[in-house]
MDTraj code that builds the backbone (N, CA, C; nanometers):
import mdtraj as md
import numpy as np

residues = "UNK UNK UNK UNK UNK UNK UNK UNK UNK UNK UNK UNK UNK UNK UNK UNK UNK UNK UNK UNK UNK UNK UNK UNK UNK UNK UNK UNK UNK UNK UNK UNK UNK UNK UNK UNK UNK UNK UNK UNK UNK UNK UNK UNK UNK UNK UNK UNK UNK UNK UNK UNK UNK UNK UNK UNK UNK UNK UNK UNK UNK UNK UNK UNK UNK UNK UNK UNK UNK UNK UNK UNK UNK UNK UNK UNK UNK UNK UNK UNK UNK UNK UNK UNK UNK UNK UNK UNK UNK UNK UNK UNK UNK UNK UNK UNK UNK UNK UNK UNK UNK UNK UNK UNK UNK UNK UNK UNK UNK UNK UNK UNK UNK UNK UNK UNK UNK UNK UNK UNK UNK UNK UNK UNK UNK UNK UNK UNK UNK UNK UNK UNK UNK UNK UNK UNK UNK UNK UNK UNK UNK UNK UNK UNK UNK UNK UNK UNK UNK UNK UNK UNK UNK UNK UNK UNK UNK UNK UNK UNK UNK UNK UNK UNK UNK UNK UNK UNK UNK UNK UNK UNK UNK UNK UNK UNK UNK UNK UNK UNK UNK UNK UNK UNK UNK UNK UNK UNK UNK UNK UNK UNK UNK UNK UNK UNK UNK UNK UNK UNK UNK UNK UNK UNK UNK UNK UNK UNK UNK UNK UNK UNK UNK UNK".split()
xyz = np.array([
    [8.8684, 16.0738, 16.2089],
    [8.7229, 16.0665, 16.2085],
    [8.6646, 16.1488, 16.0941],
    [8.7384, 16.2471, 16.0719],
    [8.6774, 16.3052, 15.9573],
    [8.7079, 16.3135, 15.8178],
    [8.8444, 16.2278, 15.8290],
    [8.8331, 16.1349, 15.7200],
    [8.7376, 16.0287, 15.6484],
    [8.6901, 16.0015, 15.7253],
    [8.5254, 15.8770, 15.7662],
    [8.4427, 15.9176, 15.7092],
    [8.4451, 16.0441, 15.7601],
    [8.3117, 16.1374, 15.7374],
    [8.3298, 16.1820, 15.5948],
    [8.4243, 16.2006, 15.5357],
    [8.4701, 16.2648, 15.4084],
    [8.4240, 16.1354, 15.2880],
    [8.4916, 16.0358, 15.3270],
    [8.5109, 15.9072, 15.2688],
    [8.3104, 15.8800, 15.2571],
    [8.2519, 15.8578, 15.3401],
    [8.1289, 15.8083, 15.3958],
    [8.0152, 15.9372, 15.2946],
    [8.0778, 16.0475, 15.2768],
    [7.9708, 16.1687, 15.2265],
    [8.0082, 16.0847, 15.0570],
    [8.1146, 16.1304, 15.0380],
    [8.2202, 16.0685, 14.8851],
    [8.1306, 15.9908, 14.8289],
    [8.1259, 15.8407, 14.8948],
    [8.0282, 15.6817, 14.8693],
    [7.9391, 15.7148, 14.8785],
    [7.7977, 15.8078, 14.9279],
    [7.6849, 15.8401, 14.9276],
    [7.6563, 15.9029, 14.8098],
    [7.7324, 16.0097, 14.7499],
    [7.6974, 16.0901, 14.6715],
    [7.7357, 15.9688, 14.5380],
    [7.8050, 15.9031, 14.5684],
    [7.8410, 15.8090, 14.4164],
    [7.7765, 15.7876, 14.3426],
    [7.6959, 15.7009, 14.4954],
    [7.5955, 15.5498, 14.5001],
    [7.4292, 15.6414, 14.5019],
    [7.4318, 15.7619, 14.4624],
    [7.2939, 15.8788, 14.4606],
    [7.2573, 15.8501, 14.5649],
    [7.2567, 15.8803, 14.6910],
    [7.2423, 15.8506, 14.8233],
    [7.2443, 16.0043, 14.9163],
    [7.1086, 16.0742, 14.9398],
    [7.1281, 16.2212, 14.9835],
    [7.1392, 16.1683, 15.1294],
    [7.2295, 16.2531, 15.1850],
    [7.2320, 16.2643, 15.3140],
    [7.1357, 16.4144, 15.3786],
    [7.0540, 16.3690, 15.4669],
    [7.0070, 16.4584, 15.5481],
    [7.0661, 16.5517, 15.6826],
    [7.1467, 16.6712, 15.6038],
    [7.2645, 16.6889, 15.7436],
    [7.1739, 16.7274, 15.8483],
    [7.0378, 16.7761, 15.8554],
    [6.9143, 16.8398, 15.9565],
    [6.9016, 16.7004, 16.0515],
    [6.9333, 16.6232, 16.0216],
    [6.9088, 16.4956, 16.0927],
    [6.9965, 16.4057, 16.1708],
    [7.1104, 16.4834, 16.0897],
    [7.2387, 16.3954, 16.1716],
    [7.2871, 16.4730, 16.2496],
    [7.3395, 16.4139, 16.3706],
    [7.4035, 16.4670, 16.5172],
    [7.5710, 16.4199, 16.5284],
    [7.5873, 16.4825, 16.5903],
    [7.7745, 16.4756, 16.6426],
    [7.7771, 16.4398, 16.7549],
    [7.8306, 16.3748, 16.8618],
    [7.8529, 16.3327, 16.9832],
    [7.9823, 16.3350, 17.0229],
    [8.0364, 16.4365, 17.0968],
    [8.1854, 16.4679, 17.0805],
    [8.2110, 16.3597, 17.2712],
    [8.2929, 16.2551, 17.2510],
    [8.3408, 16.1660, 17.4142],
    [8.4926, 16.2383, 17.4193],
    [8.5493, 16.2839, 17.5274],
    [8.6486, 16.3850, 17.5506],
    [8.6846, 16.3475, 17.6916],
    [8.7720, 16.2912, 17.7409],
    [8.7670, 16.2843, 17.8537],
    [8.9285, 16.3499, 17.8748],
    [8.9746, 16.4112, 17.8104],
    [9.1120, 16.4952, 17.8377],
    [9.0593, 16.5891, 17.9108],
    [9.1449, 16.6302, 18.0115],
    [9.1016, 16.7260, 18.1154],
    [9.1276, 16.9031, 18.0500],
    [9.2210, 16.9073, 17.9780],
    [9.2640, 17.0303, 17.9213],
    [9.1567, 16.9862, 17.7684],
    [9.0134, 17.0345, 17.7760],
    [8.9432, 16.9964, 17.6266],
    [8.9452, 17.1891, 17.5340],
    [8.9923, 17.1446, 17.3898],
    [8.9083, 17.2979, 17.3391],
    [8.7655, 17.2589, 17.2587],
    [8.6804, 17.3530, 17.2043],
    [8.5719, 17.3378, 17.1760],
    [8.5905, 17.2720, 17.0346],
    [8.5440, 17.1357, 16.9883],
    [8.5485, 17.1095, 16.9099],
    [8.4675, 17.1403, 16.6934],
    [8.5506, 17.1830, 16.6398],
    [8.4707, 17.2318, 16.5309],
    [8.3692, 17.1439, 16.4239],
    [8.2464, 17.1728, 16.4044],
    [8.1135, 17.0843, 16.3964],
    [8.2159, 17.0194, 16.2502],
    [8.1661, 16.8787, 16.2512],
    [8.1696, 16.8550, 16.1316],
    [8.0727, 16.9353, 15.9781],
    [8.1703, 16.8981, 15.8803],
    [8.0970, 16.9928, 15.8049],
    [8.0235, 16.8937, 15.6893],
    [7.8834, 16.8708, 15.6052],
    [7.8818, 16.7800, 15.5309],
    [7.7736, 16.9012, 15.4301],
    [7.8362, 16.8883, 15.2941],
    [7.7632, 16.9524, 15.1686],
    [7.7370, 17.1300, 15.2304],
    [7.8427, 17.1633, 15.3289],
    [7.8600, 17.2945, 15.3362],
    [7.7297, 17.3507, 15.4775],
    [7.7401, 17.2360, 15.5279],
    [7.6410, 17.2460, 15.6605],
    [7.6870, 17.2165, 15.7690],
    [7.7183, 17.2547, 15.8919],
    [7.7613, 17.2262, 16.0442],
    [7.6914, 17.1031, 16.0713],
    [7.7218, 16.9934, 16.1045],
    [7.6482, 16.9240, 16.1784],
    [7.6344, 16.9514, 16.3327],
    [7.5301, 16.9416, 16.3653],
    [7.5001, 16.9715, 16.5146],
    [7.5551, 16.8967, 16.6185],
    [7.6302, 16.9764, 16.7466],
    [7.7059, 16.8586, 16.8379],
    [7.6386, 16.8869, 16.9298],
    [7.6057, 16.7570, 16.9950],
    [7.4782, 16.7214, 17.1232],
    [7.5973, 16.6680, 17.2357],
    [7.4709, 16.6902, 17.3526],
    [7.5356, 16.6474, 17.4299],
    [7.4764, 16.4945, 17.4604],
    [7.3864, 16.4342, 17.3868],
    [7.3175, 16.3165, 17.4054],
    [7.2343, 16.2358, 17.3049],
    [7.1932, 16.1477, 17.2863],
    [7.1673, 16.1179, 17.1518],
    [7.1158, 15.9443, 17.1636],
    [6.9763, 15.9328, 17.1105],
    [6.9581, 15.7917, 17.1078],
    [6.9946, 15.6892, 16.9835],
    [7.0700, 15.6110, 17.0070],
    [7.0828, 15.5210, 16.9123],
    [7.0404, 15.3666, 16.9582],
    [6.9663, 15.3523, 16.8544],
    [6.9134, 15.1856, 16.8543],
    [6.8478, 15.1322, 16.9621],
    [6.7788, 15.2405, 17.0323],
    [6.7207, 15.2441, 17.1414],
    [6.7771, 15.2727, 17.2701],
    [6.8943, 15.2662, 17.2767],
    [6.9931, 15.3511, 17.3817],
    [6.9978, 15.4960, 17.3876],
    [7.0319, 15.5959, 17.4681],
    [7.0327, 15.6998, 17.5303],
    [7.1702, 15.7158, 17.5280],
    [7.2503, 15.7734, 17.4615],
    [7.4157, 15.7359, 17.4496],
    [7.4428, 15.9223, 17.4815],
    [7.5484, 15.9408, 17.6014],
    [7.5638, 16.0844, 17.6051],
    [7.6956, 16.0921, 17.6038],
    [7.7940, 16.2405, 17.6301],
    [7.9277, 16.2364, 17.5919],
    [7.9881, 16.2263, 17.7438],
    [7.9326, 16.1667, 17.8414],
    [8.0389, 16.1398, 17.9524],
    [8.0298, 15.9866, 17.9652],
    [7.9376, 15.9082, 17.9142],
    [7.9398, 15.8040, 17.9100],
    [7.8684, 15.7132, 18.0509],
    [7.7977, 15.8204, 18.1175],
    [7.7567, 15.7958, 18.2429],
    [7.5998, 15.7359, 18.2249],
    [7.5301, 15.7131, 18.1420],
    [7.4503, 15.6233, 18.1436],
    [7.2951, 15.6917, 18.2265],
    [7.2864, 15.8153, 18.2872],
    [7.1597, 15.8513, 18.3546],
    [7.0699, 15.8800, 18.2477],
    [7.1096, 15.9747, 18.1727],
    [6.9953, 16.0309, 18.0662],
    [6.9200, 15.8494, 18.0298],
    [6.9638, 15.7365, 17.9914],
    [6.9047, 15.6727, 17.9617],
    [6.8383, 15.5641, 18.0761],
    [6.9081, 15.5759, 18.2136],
    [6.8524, 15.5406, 18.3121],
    [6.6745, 15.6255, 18.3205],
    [6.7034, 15.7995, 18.3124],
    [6.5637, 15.8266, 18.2640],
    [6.4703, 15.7321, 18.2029],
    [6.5104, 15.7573, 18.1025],
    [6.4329, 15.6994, 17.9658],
    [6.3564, 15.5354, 17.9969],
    [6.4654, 15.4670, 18.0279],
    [6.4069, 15.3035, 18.1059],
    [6.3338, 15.3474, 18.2124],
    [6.3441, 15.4014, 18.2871],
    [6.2274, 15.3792, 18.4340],
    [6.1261, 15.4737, 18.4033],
    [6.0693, 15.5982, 18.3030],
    [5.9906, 15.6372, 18.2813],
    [5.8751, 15.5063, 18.1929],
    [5.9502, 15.4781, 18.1019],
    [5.8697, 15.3310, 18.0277],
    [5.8977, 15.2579, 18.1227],
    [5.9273, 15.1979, 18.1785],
    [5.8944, 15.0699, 18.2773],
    [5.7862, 15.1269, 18.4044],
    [5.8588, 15.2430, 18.4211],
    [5.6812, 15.2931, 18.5120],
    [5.5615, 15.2229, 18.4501],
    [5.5476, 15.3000, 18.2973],
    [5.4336, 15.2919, 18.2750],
    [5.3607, 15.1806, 18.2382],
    [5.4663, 15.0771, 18.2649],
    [5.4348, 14.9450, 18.2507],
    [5.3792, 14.8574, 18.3456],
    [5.4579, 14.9567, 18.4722],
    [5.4230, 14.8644, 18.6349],
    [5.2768, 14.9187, 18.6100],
    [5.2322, 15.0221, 18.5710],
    [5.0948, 15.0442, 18.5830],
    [4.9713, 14.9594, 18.5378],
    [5.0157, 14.8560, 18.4478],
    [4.9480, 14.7938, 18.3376],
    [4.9309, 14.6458, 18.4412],
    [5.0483, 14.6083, 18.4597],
    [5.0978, 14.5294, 18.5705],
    [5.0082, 14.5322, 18.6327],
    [5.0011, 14.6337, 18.6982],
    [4.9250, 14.6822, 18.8999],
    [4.7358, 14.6566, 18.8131],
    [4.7182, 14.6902, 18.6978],
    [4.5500, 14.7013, 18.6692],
    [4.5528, 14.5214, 18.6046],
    [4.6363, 14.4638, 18.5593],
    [4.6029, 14.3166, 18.5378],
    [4.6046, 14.2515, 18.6812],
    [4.7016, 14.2920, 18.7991],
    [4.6414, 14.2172, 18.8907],
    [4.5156, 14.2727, 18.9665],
    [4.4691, 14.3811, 18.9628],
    [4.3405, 14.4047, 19.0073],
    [4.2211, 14.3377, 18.9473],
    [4.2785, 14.2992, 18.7970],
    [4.1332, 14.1816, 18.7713],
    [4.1523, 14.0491, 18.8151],
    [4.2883, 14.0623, 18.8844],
    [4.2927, 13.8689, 18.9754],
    [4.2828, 13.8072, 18.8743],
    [4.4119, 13.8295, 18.7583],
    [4.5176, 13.7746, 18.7094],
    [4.5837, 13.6626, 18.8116],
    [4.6604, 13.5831, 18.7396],
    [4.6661, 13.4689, 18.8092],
    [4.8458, 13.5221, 18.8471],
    [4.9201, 13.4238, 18.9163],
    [5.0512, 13.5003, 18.9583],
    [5.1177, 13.4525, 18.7984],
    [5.0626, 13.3503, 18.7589],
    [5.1621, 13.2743, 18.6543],
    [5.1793, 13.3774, 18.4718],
    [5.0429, 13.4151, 18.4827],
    [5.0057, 13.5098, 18.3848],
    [5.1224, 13.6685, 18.4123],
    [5.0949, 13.7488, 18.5284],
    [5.1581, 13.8228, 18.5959],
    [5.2854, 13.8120, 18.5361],
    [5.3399, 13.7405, 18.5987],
    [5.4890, 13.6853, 18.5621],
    [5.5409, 13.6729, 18.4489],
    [5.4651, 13.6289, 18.3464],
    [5.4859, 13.6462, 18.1948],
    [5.4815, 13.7831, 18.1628],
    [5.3474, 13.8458, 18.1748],
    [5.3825, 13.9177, 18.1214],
    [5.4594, 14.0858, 18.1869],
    [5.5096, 14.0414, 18.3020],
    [5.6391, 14.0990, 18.3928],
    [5.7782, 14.1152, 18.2741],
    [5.8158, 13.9856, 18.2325],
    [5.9052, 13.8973, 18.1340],
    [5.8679, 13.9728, 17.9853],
    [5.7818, 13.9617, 17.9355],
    [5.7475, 13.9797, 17.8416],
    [5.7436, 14.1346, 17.7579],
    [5.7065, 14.2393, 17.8970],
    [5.6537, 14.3802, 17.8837],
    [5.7139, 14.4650, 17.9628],
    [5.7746, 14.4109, 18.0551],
    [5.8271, 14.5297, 18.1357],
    [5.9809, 14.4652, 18.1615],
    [6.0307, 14.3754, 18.1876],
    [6.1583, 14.3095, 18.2334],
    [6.2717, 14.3650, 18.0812],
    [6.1279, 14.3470, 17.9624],
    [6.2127, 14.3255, 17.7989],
    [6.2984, 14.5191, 17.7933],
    [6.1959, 14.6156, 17.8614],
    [6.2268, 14.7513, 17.9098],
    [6.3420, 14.7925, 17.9459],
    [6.3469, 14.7186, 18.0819],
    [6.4394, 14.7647, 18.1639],
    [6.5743, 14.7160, 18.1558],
    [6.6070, 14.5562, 18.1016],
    [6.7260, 14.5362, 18.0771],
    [6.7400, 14.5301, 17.9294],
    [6.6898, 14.5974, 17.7996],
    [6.7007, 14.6285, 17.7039],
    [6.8224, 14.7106, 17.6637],
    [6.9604, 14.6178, 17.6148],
    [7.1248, 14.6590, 17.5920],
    [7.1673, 14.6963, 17.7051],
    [7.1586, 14.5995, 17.8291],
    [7.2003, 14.6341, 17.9525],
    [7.3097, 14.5428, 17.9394],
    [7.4043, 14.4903, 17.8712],
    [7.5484, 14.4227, 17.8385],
    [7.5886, 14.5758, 17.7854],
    [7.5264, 14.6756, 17.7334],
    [7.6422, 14.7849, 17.6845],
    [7.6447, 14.8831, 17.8604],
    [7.5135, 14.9057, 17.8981],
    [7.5176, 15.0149, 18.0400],
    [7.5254, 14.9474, 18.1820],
    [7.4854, 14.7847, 18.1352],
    [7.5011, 14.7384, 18.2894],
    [7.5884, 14.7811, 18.4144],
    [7.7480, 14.7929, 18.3722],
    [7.8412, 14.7659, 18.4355],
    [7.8981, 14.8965, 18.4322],
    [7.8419, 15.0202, 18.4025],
    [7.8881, 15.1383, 18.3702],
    [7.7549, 15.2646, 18.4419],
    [7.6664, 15.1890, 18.5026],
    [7.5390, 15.2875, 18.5333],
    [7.6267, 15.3184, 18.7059],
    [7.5743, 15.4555, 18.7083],
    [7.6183, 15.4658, 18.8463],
    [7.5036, 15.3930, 18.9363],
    [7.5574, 15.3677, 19.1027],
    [7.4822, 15.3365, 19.1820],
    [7.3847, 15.4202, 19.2286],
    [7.3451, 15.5082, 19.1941],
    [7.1700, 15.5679, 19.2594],
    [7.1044, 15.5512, 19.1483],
    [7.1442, 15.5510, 19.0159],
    [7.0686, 15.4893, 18.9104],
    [7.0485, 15.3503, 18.8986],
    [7.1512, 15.2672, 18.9273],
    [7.1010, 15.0927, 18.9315],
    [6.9812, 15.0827, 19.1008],
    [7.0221, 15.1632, 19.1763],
    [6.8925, 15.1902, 19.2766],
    [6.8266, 15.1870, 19.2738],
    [6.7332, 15.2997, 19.1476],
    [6.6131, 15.3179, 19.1183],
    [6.5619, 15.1970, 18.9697],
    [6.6375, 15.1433, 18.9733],
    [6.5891, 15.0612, 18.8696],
    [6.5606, 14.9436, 18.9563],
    [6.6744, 14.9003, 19.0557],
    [6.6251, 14.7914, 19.1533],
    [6.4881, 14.7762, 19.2377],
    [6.4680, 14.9428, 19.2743],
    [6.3970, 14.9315, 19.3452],
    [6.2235, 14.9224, 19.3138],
    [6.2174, 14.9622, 19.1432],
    [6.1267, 14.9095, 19.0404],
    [6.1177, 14.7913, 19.0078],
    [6.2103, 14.6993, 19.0214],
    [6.1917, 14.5898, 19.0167],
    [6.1317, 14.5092, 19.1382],
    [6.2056, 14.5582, 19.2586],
    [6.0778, 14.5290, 19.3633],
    [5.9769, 14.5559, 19.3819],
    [5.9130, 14.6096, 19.3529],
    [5.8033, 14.6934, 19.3275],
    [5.7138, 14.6054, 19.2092],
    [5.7412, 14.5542, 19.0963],
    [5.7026, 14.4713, 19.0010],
    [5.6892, 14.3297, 19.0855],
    [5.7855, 14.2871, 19.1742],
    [5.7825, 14.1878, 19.2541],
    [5.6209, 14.1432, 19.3265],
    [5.6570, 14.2496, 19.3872],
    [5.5273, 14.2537, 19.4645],
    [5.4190, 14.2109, 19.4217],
    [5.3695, 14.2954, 19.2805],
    [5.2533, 14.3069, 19.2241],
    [5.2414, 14.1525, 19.1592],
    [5.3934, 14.0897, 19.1037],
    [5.3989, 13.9526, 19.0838],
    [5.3523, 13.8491, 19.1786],
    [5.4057, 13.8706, 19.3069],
    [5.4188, 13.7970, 19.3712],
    [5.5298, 13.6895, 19.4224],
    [5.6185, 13.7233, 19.3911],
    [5.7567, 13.6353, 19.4339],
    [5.8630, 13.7219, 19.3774],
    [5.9883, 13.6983, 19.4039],
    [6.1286, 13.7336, 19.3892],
    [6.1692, 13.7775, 19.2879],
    [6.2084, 13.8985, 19.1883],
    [6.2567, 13.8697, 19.0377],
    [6.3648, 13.8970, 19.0580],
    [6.4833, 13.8871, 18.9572],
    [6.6121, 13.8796, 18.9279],
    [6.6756, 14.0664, 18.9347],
    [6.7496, 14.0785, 19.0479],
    [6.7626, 14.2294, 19.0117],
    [6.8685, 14.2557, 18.8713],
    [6.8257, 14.3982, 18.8767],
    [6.9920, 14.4154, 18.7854],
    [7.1113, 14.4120, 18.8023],
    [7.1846, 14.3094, 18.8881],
    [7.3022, 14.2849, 18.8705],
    [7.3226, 14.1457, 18.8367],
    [7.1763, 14.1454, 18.8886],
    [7.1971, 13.9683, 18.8510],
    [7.1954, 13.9709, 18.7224],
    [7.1041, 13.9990, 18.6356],
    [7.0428, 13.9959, 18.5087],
    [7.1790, 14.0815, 18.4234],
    [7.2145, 14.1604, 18.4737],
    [7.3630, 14.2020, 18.3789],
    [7.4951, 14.1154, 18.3910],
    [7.5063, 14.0336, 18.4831],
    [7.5882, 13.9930, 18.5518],
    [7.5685, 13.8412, 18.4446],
    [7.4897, 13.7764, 18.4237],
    [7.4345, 13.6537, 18.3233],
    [7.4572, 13.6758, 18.2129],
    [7.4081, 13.8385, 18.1607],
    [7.3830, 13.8144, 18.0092],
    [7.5188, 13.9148, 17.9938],
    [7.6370, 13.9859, 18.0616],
    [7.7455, 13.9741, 17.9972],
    [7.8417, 13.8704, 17.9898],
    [7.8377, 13.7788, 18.0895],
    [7.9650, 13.6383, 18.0929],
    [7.8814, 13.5691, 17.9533],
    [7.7234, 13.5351, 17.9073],
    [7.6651, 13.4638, 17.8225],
    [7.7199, 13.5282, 17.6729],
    [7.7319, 13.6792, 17.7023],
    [7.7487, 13.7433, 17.5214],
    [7.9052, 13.7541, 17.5623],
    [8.0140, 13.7176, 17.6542],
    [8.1734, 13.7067, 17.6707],
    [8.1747, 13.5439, 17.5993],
    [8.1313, 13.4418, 17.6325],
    [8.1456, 13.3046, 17.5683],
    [8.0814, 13.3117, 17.4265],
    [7.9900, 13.3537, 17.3629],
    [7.9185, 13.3736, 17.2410],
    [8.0182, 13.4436, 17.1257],
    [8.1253, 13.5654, 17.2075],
    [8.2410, 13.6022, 17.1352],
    [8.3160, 13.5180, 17.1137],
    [8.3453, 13.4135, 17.2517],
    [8.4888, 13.3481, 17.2426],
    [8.4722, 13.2609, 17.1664],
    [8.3081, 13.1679, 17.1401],
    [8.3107, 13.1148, 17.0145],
    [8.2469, 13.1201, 16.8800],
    [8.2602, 13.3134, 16.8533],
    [8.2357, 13.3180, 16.7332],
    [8.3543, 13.3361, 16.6615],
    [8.4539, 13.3188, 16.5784],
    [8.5325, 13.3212, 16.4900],
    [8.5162, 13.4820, 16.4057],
    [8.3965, 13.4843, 16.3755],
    [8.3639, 13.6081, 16.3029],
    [8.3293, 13.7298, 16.3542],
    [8.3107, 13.7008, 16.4884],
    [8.3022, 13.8121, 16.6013],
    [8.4027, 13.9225, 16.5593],
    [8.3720, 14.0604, 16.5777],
    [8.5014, 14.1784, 16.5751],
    [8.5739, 14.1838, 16.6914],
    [8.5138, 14.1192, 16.8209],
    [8.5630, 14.1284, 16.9426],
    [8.6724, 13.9670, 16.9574],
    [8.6452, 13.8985, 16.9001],
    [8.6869, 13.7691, 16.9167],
    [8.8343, 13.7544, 16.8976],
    [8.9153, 13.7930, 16.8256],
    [9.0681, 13.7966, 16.8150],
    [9.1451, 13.8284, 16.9422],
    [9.0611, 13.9572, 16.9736],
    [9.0698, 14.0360, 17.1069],
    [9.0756, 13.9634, 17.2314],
    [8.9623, 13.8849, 17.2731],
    [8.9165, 13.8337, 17.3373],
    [9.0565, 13.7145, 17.3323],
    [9.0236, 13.6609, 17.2180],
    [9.1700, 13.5011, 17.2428],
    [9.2830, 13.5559, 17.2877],
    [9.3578, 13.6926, 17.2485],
    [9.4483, 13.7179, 17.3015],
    [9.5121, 13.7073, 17.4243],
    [9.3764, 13.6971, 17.5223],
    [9.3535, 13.7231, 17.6205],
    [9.3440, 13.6012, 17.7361],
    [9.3272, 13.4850, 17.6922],
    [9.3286, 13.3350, 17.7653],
    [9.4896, 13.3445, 17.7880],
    [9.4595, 13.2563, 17.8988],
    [9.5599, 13.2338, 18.0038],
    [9.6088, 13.1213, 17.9556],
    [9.7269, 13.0947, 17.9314],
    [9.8123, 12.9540, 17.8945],
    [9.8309, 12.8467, 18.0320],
    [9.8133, 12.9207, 18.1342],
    [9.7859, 12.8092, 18.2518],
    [9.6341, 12.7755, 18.3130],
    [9.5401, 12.8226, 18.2482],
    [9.4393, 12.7755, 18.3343],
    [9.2872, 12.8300, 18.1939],
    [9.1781, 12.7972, 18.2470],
    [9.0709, 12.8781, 18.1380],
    [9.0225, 13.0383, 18.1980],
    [9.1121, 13.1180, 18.2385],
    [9.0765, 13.1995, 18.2936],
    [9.1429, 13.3193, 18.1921],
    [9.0752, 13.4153, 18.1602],
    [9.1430, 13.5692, 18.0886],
    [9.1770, 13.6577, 18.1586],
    [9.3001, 13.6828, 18.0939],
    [9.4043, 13.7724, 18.1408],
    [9.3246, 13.9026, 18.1051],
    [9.3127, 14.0077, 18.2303],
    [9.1981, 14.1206, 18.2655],
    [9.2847, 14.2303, 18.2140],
    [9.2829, 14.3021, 18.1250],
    [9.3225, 14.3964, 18.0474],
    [9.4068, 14.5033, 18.1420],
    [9.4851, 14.6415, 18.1451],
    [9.5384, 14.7253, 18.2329],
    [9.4354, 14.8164, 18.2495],
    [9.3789, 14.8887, 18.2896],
    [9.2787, 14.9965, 18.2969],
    [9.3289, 15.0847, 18.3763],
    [9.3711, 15.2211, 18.3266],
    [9.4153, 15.3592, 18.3842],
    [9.3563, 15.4224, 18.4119],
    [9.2218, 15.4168, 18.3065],
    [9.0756, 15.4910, 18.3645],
    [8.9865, 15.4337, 18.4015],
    [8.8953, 15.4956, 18.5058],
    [8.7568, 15.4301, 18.5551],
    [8.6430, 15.3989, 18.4583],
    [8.6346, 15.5047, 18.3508],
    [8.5456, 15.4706, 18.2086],
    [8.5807, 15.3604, 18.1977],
    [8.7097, 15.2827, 18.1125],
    [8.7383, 15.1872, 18.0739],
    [8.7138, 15.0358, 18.1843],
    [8.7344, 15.1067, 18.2986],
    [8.7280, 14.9828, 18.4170],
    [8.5911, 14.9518, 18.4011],
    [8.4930, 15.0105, 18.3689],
    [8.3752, 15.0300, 18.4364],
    [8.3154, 15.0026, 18.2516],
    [8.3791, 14.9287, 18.1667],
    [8.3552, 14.9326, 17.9902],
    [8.3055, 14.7558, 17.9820],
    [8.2470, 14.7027, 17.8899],
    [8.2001, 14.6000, 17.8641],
    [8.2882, 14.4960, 17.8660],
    [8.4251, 14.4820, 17.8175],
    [8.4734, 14.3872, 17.7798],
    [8.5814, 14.3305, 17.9097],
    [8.6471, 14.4358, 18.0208],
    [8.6544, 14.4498, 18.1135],
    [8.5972, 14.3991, 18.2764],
    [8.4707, 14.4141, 18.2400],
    [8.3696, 14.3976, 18.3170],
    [8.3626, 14.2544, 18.3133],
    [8.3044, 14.2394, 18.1809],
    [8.3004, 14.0802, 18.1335],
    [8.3702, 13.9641, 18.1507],
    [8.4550, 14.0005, 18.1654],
    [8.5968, 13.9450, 18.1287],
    [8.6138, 13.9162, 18.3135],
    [8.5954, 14.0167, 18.4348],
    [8.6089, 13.9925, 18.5320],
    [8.5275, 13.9165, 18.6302],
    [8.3731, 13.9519, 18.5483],
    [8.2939, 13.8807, 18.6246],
    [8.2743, 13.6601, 18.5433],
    [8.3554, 13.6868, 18.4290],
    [8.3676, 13.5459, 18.3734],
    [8.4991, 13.4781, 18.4313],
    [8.6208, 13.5723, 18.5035],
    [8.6775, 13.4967, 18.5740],
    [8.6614, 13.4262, 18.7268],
    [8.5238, 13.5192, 18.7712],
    [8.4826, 13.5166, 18.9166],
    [8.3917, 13.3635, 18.8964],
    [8.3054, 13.3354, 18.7874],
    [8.2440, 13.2425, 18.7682],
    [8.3091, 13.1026, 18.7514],
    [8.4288, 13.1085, 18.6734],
    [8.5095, 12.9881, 18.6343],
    [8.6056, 12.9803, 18.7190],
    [8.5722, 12.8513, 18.7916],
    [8.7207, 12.8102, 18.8379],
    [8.8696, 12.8258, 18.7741],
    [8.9413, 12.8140, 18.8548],
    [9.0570, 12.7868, 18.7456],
    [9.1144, 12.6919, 18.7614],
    [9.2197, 12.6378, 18.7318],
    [9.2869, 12.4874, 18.6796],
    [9.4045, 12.5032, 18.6959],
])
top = md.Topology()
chain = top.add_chain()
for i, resn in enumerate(residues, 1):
    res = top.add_residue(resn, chain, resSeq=i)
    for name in ("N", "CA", "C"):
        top.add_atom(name, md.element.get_by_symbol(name[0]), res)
traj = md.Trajectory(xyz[None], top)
């Protein structure tokens, strides 16, 4: 890795490209039980800072891989959305309007890169997200899709989108993985619960639960 980092400073400075080390973070994932304290990366004679959490690309990404810090983050903004919600139906908004913009403003919130945390959030956190979604229900007026449903769709949808992209990084991976007797994938070994509980895994199990086999 810090070869990467060496290589990655190297090509910046080439290509006149300043790096801001005040800005960049370290995220050390460690799941060896015997860990020692790891030493900061160093770039143009500066420590980079190691966090214990860190947003990228709109995710909440921390070093146990447990997914709450950004469970925060979604149900504080989707609160403040049911609120917007709850004052459009007090002007007797219609249910159909409601519903859009349920879809549109608050649904886009809450399952926003839920193919990377879906299948990895613990259960009192997919709780409180469910139970916001009932709650949005209401104010809708009919049934919405919880989060298992809605993770449960859009990882088997982005598992087939790999299997037929060619150019996919996951896709080699993925073919390895079809079954010579039937259309079903052969489900990887998993020693750890991280990994059981990881995207491609997940995917891969809930796309064999969907497809028959042959």
């Amino acid at each position: 890795m810090r070869d990467l980092v060496e290589s990655f400073v190297r090509w910046s400075r080439e290509n006149l490209l300043q790096l801001n080390v005040t800005k960049t973070k370290e995220i050390v994932v460690d799941f060896r039980k015997s860990k020692s304290p790891p030493s900061p990366v160093c770039i143009s004679g500066k420590d980079v800072e190691i966090v214990p959490s860190y947003r990228f690309l709109g995710v909440q990404l921390d070093n146990k891989l447990e997914w709450s810090t950004n469970t925060d983050a979604v149900y504080k903004k989707a609160m403040s959305r049911l609120y917007f919600l709850r004052r459009l139906r007090s002007f007797s908004v219609c249910s159909r309007m409601l519903h859009m913009f349920y879809q549109s403003v608050m649904a886009s919130t809450i399952f926003f890169a839920a193919v990377c945390w879906g299948a990895g959030i613990k259960a009192k956190d997919a709780n409180r997200l469910n139970k916001l979604i009932k709650k949005a229900g209401s104010v809708v007026g009919c049934r919405l899709d919880n989060l298992d449903e809605v993770v449960r769709d859009r990882m088997v949808l982005k598992l087939r989108t790999i299997m037929d992209s060619p150019s996919h990084p996951l896709h080699n991976t993925v073919d390895k993985l079809r079954s010579s007797f039937s259309n079903r994938l052969l489900q990887p070994r998993c020693s750890k619960e991280w990994y059981r509980k990881s995207f491609l895994t997940s995917a891969i199990r809930l796309y064999n639960s969907s497809k028959p086999s042959q």
